[in-house]
C-alpha positions as CSV (number, residue, x, y, z in Angstrom):
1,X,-33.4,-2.8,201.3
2,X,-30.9,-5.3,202.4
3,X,-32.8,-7.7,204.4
4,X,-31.3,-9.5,207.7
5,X,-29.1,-12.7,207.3
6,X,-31.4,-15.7,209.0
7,X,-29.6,-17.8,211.4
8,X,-30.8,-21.5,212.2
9,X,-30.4,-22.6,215.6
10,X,-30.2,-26.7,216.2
11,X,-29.6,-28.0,219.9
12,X,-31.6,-30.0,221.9
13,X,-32.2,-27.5,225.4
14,X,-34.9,-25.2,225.1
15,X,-33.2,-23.2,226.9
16,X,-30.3,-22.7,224.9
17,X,-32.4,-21.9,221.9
18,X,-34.7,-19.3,224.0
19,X,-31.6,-17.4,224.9
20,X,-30.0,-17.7,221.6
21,X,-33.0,-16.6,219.7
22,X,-33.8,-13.8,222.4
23,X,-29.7,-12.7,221.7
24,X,-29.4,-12.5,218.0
25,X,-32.8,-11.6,217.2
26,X,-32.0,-8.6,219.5
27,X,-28.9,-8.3,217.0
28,X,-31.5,-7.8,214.5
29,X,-30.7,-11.6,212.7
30,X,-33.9,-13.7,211.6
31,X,-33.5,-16.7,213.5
32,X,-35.5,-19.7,213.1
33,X,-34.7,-23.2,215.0
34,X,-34.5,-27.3,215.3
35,X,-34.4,-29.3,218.3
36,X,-33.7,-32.6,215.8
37,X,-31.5,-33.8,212.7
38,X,-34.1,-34.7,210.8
39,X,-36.0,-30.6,211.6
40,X,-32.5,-29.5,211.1
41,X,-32.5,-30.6,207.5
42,X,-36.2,-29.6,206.8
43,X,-35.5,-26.2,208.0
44,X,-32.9,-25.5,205.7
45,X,-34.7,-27.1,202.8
46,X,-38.0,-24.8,204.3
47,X,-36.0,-21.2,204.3
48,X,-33.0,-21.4,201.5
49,X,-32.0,-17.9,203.2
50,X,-30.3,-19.6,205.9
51,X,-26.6,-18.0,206.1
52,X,-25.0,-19.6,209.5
53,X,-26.4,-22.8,211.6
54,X,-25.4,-22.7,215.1
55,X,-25.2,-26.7,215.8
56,X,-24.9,-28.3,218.7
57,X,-23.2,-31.4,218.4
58,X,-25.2,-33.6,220.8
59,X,-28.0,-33.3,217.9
60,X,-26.8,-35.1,215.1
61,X,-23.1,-35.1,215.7
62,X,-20.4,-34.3,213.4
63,X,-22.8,-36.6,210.8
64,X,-25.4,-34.0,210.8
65,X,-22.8,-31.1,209.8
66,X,-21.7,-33.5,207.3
67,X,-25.4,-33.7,205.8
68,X,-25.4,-30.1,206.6
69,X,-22.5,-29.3,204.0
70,X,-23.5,-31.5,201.2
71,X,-27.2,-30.4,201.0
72,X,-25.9,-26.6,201.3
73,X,-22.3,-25.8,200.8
74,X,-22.6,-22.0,201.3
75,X,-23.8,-22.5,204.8
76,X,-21.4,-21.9,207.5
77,X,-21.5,-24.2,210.2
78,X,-20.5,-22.9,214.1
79,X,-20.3,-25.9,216.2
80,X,-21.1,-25.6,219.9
81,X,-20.9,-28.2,222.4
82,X,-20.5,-28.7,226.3
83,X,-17.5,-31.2,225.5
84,X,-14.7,-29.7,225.7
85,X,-12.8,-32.6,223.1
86,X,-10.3,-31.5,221.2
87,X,-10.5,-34.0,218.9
88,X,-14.5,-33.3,218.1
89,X,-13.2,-29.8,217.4
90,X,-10.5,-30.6,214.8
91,X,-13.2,-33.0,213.2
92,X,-15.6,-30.3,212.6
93,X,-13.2,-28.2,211.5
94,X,-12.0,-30.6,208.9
95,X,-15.6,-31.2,207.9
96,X,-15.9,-28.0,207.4
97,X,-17.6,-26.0,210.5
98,X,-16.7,-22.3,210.6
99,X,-15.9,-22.8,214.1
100,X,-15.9,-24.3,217.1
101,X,-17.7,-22.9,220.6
102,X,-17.6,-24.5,224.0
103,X,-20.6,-24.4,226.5
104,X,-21.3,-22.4,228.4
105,X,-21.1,-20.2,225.4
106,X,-19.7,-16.7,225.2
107,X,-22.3,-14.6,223.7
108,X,-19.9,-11.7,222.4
109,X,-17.5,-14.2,221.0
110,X,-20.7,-15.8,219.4
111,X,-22.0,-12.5,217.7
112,X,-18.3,-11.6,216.7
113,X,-18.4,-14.6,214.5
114,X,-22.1,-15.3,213.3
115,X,-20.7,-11.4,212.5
116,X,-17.7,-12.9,210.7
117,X,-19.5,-15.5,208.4
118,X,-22.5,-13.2,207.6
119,X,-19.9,-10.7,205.9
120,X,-17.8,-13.3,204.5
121,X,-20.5,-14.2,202.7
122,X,-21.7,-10.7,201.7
123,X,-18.7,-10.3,200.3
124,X,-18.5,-13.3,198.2
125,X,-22.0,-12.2,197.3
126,X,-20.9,-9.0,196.1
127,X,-22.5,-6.9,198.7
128,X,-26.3,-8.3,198.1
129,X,-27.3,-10.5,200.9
C-alpha cells in the first residue's frame, strides 16, 4: 500500500496553517507544520518523508528555503507570501522553489501543484512513494 505523500506547512498565522492543514489533509496528504525557521528545520530532520514544504516567506525568508535545499535537495519548495514582489519571486525561483503563490492563496491552484510535485517525484521514484 502506497502510503500518502506528507506535506510540511511553515507560516507564521495560525490561521493559515488551520485552513491549510484542514484543506490537504481533506485531500488525503499527511501534513504536519512549523510556525518558526528553526521548527521548520527540525521537522524535516523529525519526518524524512516530507515531499513538498509550503513556506511562507515572512518565516525565514528566501534564507530559510536556502537551508531548506541544502539539508534536503529532493524537497520541493512552494513559496507563498502576501507580497506581491516580483523580484522575491524570481529569487525563489532561482533558489530553487517549485513555485511561487501569492496571498490570499488559491486553494485549487495550490492542490494543482502540491499535485504536480508529489508525482514528479513519484516518477523520479519510479512509482514507489
Amino acid at each position: 500500500m502506497i502510503q500518502p505523500a506528507r506535506l510540511l506547512i511553515v507560516d507564521d498565522e495560525d490561521a493559515i496553517i488551520r485552513l491549510l492543514t484542514q484543506f490537504l489533509t481533506s485531500r488525503g496528504y499527511l501534513v504536519c507544520w512549523a510556525d518558526r525557521a528553526v521548527t521548520c528545520l527540525d521537522a524535516l530532520d523529525e519526518f524524512p518523508d516530507i515531499r513538498v514544504v509550503l513556506l511562507d516567506l515572512s518565516v525565514g525568508g528566501t534564507e530559510l528555503l536556502r537551508l531548506i535545499k541544502v539539508k534536503r535537495p529532493a524537497v520541493q519548495v512552494i513559496m507563498m507570501t502576501g507580497q506581491g514582489k516580483e523580484e522575491l519571486t524570481k529569487r525563489s525561483i532561482s533558489l530553487g522553489a517549485f513555485a511561487h503563490l501569492g496571498k490570499p492563496l488559491d486553494l485549487s491552484i495550490l492542490e494543482k501543484l502540491v499535485g504536480v510535485c508529489v508525482n514528479q517525484q513519484d516518477f523520479k521514484n519510479g512509482g514507489s512513494a
